[in-house]
PAKE-172898 format. One line per 3 residues: number of its first residue (from 1); for each residue x, y, z of C-alpha. Coordinates in Angstrom, 2 decimals. Layout:
BEGIN
NUM> X/Y/Z  ... $
% end
This chain:
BEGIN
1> 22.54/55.52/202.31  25.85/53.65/204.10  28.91/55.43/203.71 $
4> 30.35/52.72/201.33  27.28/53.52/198.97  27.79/57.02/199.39 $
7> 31.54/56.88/198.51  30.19/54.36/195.24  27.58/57.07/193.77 $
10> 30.21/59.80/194.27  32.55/57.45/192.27  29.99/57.18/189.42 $
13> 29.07/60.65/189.50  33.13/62.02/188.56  33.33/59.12/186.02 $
16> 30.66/60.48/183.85  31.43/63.72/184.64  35.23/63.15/183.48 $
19> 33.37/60.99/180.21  31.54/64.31/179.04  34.63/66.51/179.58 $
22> 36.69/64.13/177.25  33.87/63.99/174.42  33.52/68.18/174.48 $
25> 37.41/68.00/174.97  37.95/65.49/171.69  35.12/67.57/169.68 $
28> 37.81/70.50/170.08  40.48/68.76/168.52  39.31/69.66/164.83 $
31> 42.30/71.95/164.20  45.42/71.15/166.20  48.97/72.61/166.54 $
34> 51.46/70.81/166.48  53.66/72.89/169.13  50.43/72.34/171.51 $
37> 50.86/68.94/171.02  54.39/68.92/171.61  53.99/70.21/174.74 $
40> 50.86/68.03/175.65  53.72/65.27/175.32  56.24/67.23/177.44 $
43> 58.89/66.64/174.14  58.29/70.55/172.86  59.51/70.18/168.99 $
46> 59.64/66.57/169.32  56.62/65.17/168.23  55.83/64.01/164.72 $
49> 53.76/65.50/162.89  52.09/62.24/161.58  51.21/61.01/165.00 $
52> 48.61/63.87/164.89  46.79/62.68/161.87  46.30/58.95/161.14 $
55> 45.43/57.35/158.20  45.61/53.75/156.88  45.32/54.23/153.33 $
58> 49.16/56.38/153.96  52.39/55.99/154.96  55.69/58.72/156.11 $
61> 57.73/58.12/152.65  55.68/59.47/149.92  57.01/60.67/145.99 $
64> 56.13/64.28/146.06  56.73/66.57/143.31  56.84/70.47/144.36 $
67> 56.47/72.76/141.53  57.24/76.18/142.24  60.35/76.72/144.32 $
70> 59.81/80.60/144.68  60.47/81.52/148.10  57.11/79.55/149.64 $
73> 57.48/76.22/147.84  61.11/76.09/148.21  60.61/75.97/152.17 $
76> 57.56/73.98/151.63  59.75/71.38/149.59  62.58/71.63/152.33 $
79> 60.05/70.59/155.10  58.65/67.77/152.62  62.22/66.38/152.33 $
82> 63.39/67.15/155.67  60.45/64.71/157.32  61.60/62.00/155.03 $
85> 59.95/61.96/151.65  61.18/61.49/148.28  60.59/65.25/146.81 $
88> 61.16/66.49/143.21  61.27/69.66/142.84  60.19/71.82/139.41 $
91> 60.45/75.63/138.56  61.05/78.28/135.59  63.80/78.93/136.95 $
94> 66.62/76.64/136.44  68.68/78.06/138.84  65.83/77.41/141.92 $
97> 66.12/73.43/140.69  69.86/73.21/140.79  69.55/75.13/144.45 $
100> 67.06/72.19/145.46  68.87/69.56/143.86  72.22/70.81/145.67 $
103> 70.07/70.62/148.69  69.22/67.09/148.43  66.05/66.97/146.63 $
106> 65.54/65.82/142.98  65.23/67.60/139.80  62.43/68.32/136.75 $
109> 62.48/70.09/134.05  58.70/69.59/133.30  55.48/69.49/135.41 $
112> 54.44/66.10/133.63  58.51/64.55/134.59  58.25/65.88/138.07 $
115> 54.17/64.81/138.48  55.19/61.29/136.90  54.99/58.43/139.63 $
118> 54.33/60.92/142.58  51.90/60.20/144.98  51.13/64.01/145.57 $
121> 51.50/66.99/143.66  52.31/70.17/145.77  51.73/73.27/143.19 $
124> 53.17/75.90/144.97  52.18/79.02/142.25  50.81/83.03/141.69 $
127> 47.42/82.26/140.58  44.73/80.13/138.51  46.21/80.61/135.54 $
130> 49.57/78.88/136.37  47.64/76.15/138.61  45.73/75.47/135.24 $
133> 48.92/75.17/133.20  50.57/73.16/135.28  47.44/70.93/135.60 $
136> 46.70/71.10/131.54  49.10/73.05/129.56  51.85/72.01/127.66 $
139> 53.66/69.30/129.65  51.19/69.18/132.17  50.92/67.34/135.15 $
142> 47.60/65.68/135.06  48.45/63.18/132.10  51.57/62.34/133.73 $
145> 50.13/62.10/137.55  49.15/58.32/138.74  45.15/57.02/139.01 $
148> 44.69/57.71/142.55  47.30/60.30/143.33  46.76/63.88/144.67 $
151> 47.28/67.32/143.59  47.73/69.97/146.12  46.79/73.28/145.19 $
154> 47.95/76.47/147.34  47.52/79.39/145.10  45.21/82.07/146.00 $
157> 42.28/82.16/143.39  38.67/82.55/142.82  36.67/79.90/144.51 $
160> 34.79/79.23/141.61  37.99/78.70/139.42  39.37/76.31/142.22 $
163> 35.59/74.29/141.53  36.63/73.66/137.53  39.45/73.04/138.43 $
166> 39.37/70.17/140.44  36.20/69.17/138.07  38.34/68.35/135.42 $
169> 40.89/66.80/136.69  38.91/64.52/139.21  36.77/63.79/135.81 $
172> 40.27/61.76/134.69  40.45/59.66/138.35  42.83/62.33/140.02 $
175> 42.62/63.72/143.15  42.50/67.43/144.00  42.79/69.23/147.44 $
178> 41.80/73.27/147.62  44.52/74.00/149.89  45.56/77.78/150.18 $
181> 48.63/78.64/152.17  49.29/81.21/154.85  52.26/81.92/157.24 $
184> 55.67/83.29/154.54  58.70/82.04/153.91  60.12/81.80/156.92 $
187> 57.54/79.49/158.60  57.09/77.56/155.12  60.77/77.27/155.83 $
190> 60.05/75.38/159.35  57.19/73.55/157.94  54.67/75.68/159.97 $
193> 52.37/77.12/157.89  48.45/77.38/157.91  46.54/75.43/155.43 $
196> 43.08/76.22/154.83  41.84/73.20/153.14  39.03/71.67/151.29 $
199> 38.00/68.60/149.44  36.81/65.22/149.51  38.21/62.69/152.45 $
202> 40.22/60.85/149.17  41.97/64.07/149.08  42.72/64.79/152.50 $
205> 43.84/60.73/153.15  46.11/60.63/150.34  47.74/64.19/150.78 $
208> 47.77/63.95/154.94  51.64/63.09/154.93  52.25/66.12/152.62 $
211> 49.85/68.22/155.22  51.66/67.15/158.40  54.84/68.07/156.91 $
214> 54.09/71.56/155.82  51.63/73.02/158.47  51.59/73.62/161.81 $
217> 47.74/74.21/161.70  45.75/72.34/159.28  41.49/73.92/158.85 $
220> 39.24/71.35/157.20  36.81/73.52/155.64  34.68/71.24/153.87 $
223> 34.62/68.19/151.40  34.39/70.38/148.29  36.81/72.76/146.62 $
226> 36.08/76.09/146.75  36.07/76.09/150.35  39.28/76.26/151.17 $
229> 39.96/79.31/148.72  37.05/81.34/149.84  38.23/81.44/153.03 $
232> 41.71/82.44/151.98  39.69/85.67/150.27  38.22/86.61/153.40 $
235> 41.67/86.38/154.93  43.11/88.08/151.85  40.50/91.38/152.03 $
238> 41.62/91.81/155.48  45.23/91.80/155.00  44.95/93.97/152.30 $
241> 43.46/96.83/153.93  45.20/95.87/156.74  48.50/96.75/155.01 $
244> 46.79/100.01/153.37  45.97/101.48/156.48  49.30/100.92/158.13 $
247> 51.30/101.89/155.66  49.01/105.14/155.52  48.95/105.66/159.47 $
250> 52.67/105.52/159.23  53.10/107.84/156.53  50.39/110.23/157.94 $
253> 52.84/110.18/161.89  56.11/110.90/159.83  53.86/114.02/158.18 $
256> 52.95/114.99/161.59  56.96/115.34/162.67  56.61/111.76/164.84 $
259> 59.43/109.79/165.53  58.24/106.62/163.89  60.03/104.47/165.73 $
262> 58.64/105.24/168.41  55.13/105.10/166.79  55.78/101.77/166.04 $
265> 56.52/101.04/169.50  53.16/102.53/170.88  51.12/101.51/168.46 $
268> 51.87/97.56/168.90  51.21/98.01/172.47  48.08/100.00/172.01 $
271> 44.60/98.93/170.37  45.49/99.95/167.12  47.60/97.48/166.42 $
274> 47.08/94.56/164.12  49.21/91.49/162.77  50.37/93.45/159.55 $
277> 51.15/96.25/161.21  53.63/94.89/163.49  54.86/92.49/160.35 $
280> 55.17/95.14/158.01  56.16/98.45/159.44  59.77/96.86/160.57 $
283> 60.47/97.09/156.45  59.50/100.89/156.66  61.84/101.64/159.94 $
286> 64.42/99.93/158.30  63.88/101.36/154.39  64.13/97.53/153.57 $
289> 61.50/96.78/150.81  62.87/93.65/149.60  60.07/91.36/148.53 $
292> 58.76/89.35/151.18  55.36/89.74/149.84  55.09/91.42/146.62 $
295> 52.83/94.50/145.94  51.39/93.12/142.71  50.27/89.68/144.44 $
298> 47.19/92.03/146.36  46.85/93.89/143.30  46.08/90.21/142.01 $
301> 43.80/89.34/144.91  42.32/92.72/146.17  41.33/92.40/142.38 $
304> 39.63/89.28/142.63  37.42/90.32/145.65  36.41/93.17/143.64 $
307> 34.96/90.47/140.55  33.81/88.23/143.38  31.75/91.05/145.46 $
310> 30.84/91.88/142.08  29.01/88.97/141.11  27.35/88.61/144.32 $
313> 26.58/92.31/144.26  27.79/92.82/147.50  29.53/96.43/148.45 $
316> 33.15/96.15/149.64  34.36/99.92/149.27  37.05/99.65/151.95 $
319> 38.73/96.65/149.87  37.87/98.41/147.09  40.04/101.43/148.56 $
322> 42.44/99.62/149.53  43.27/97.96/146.05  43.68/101.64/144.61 $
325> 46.78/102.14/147.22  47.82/99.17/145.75  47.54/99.91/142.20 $
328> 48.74/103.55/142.94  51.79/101.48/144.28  52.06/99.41/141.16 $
331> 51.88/101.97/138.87  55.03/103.82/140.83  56.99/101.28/139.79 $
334> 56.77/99.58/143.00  54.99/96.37/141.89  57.56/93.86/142.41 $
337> 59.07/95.54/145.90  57.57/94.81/149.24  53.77/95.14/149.78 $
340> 54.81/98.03/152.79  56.17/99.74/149.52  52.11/100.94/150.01 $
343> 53.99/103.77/152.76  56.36/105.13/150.06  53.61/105.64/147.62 $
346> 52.12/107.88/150.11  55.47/109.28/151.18  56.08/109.92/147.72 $
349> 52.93/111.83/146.90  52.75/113.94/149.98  56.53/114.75/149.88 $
352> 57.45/113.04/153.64  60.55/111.37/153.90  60.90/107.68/155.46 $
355> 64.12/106.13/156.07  66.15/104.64/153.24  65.02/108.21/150.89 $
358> 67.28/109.35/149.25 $
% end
């Protein structure tokens, strides 16, 4: 073989090599953040999040009606308005609607005036039952929502309620996306939450705009509802006993005479750390237990793991543990405080004293 020939073959031989390495690269892309792809660009923060996810049958100024501006769908609504759509937001509480209306957004008293004309719903609520009244109560959205449009749905329920759900109102020529949320208030705020979604491609084209806006990492978990929230129970068991079990370990050290502090300190640089425990126990150091995330709402889904294990008659004692701390909690008077609340329930029945005790 001449050396020309040589230096040819070679030539072909890194072009298909560098051809493979892009198709296993692309396959990868699935799930993408958007502060990876910032910096892919060298523009960190800088690039849209549209340009990550394109789709014909959308464009960047959509009608979107938020309803429930608690502290996760009024950051959700801010990062809606904030990349340039036209949002209306809706609440109970008048008071959250005049905030978002002093804010620059626009104003509903009703699901069905805030759904009307919108091109996606966002229904940012507790639980099934308030999804389905929104949807179908009294003033509901889905009469009121366009052929064609979307509705978004991020609250945490059973995955079979999510099913007939989106059954019905699919059955009138809506859309509806499974789309449980995860990330609080403070990355809602910045529009970069996770979304673990699921439904048909309809669902995902027409809400995409919606989905760019509010998550830094969007999962497509299948073309079905159901999907989306069953994942978000899996995620939901975890944290749950995640929570328990700090708040108990931290409990159990101030028992045992430990500086906490500095048990906090070891601990998140040791193996027995995890992502609540470094979240949470700040709230305990500092006797803070200010909702952030409320005891009752894993009282709510600890609960439904329990019916859902049930059903399937599969064993989940540790979850099943865990919601007792909860309820224990609850029944304290603790419900609506901070879910790290869990550590004064145990500091209250074992007589140890955490900061903030009075």
């Amino acid at each position: 073989m001449s050396s020309r020939s040589r230096v040819s073959w070679l030539f072909s031989v890194l072009m298909a090599v560098m051809s493979a390495c892009l198709t296993l690269w692309q396959r990868g892309q699935a799930v993408i953040s958007v502060r990876r792809a910032a910096a892919k660009a060298g523009r960190p923060g800088n690039v849209r999040k549209d340009q990550l996810h394109m789709s014909a049958s959308t464009s960047q100024n959509q009608r979107i009606a938020v309803i429930g501006l608690g502290s996760m769908g009024y950051g959700m609504a801010t990062s809606l308005k904030r990349a340039g759509h036209a949002v209306t937001g809706c609440d109970v509480s008048a008071d959250a609607v005049a905030r978002f209306v002093t804010d620059g957004g626009a104003g509903a008293k009703t699901p069905a005036e805030a759904a009307k004309d919108a091109d996606i719903v966002v229904s940012v609520v507790v639980n099934a039952a308030q999804t389905e009244a929104i949807l179908f109560g009294k003033d509901g959205a889905a009469e009121s929502m366009p052929k064609g449009s979307v509705f978004v749905s991020s609250a945490t329920m059973d995955p079979d309620v999510a099913r007939r759900l989106a059954k019905q109102l699919e059955a009138t020529g809506r859309l509806y996306l499974d789309a449980p949320i995860s990330g609080g208030a403070q990355r809602a705020a910045q529009g970069e939450l996770t979304i673990l979604a699921s439904g048909s491609p309809a669902a995902f084209a027409k809400a995409r705009p919606a989905l760019d806006a509010m998550a830094a990492k969007l999962y497509e978990l299948g073309d079905a509802a159901g999907q989306g929230a069953a994942f978000k129970m899996i995620n939901q068991l975890l944290a749950g006993v995640h929570i328990a079990a700090a708040s108990e370990a931290m409990a159990f050290a101030a028992k045992q005479g430990l500086d906490i502090r500095k048990v906090y300190e070891v601990i998140t640089a040791s193996a027995g750390n995890s992502w609540m425990f470094e979240n949470r126990m700040p709230h305990v150091l500092d006797g803070d237990y200010s909702p952030r995330s409320a005891v009752e709402i894993f009282v709510k889904d600890l609960g439904i793991i329990q019916d859902m294990a049930r059903s399937a008659r599969f064993p989940v004692p540790v979850s099943a543990a865990a919601l007792q701390m909860f309820l224990m909690t609850s029944a304290a008077g603790m419900g609506r405080d901070d879910d790290a609340s869990v550590a004064r329930m145990y500091a209250q029945v074992t007589g140890v004293k955490l900061p903030g005790d009075k």
